[in-house]
N, C-alpha and C positions, 0 to 999 in steps of 0.2 A: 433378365435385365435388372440390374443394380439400381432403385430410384432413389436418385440424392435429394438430401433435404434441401429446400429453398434459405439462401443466407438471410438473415434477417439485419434490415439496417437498425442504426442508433436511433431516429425518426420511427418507426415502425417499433419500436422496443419503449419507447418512450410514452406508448400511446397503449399500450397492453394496461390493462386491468386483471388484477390478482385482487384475490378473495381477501375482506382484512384480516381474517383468521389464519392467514397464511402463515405457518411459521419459517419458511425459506427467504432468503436474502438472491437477487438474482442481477448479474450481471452479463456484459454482450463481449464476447470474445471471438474472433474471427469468423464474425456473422451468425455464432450459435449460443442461443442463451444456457449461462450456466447456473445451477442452483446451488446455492449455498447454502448450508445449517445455521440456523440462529447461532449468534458466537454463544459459547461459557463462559460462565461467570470469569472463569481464571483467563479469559482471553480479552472479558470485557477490562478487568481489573489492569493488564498490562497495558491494553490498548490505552485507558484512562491514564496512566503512568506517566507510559512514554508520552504521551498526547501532551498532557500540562507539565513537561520538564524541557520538550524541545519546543513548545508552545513558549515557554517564560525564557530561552534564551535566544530566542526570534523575534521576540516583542521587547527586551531589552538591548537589544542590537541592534534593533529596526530592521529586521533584514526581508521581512514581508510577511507569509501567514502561516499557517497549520492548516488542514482540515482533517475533519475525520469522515467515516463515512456514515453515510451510504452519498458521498462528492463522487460523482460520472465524472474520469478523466477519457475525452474523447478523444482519442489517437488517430481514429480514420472512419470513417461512414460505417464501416461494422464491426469495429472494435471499441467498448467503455467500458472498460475495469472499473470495480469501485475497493480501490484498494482501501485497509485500514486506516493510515495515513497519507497525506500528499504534504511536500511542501513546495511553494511557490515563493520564489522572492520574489523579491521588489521591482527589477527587472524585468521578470515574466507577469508580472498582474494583468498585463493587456491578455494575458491566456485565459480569466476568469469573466466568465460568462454567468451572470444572475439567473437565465436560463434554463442552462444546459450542466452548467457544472465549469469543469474546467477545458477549453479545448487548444487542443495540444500538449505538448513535452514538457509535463511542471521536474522542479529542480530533484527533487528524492520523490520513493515511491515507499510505502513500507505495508509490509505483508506482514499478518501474525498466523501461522500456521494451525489449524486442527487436523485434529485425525484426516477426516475427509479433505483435507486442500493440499497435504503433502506435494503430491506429484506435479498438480495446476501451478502451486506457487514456486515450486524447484525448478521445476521445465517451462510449463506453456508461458507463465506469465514471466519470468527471466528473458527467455527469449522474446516476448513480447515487447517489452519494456528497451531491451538491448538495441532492438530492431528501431523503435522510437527513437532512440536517442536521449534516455530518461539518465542523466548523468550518475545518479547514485539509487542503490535498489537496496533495502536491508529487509533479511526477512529475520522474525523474532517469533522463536519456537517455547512456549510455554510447557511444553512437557518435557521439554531436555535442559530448560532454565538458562537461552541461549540467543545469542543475537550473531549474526553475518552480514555485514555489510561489505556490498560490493561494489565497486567502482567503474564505469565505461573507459574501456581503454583501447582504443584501433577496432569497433562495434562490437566490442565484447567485454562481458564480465566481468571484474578479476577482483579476486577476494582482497580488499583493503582492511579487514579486520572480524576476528571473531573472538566472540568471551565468551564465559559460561560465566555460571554465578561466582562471585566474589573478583570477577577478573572488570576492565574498563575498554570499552570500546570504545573509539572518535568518528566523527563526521570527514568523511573533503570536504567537502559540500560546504558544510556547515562549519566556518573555523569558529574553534575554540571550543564544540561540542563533544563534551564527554559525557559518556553513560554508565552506572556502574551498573553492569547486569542485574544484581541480584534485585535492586530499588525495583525493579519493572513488576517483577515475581509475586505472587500469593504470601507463600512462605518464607519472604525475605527477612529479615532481621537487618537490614539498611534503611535509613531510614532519609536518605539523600532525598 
């Protein structure tokens, strides 16, 4: 006989202590904690990128906040992603909780891929996110020099734009948000 593991809630995940030497990042995906590799340098660099460009045209807009992680967005008792980026408008801030993080369906999610998260961030956390109701999902791949973002349309997916370097990707979400891919990159020569 097959012994399944016990789900673990957000509450019960919250309350875990890890070593501070720890060098994994961990998050609670349908009730099973998932470990993450400290990001690299070239993941922290886009992450910082994108952070302060879509950060300064949501704070020139007024249109609500940024955050980066390690922000818990709690989607259900045993599921808190802690995606790279969230954004929350102005509208949703009754979703942020000083607490907990964010609880509920903030307006974009945004992933930056490593080697180890491929598949999490393609599949489990898409479908994750889709299933939410998380209006816009982009994931931004530092090894292919590439961004996809996606759109929720009838509770699904649907690719509303992708670039690779030197090309421009836009927001829904976000009107009037333009990205030139390559700005986000290591080895960019854009200096956007």
């Amino acid at each position: 006989m097959e012994v399944l593991a016990k789900s673990i809630t957000y509450e019960e995940f919250s309350r875990m202590e890890f070593p501070e030497d720890d060098p994994y990042i961990y998050e609670l995906i349908n009730g099973e904690l998932m470990r993450k590799n400290a990001p690299s340098g070239e993941h922290q660099y886009a992450q910082s990128k994108l952070f302060y460009k879509m950060m300064h045209h949501v704070s020139e807009n007024n249109l609500g906040t940024v955050f980066a992680t390690p922000t818990a967005v709690l989607l259900t008792e045993y599921s808190a992603p802690q995606p790279d980026l969230v954004f929350l408008s102005n509208e949703k801030m009754d979703l942020f909780d000083p607490y907990w993080g964010i609880k509920g369906a903030p307006d974009i999610m945004v992933e930056i891929v490593s080697p180890t998260s491929y598949k999490r961030d393609h599949l489990l956390k898409k479908e994750l996110y889709a299933e939410h109701g998380i209006p816009e999902y982009w994931i931004v791949d530092p090894s292919y020099h590439s961004v996809e973002v996606f759109v929720l349309q009838d509770g699904r997916y649907e690719r509303h734009a992708f670039g690779i370097d030197g090309e421009t990707v836009g927001s829904h979400v976000l009107s009037g948000f333009e990205l030139i891919v390559s700005s986000i990159f290591i080895d960019s020569t854009t200096t956007d």
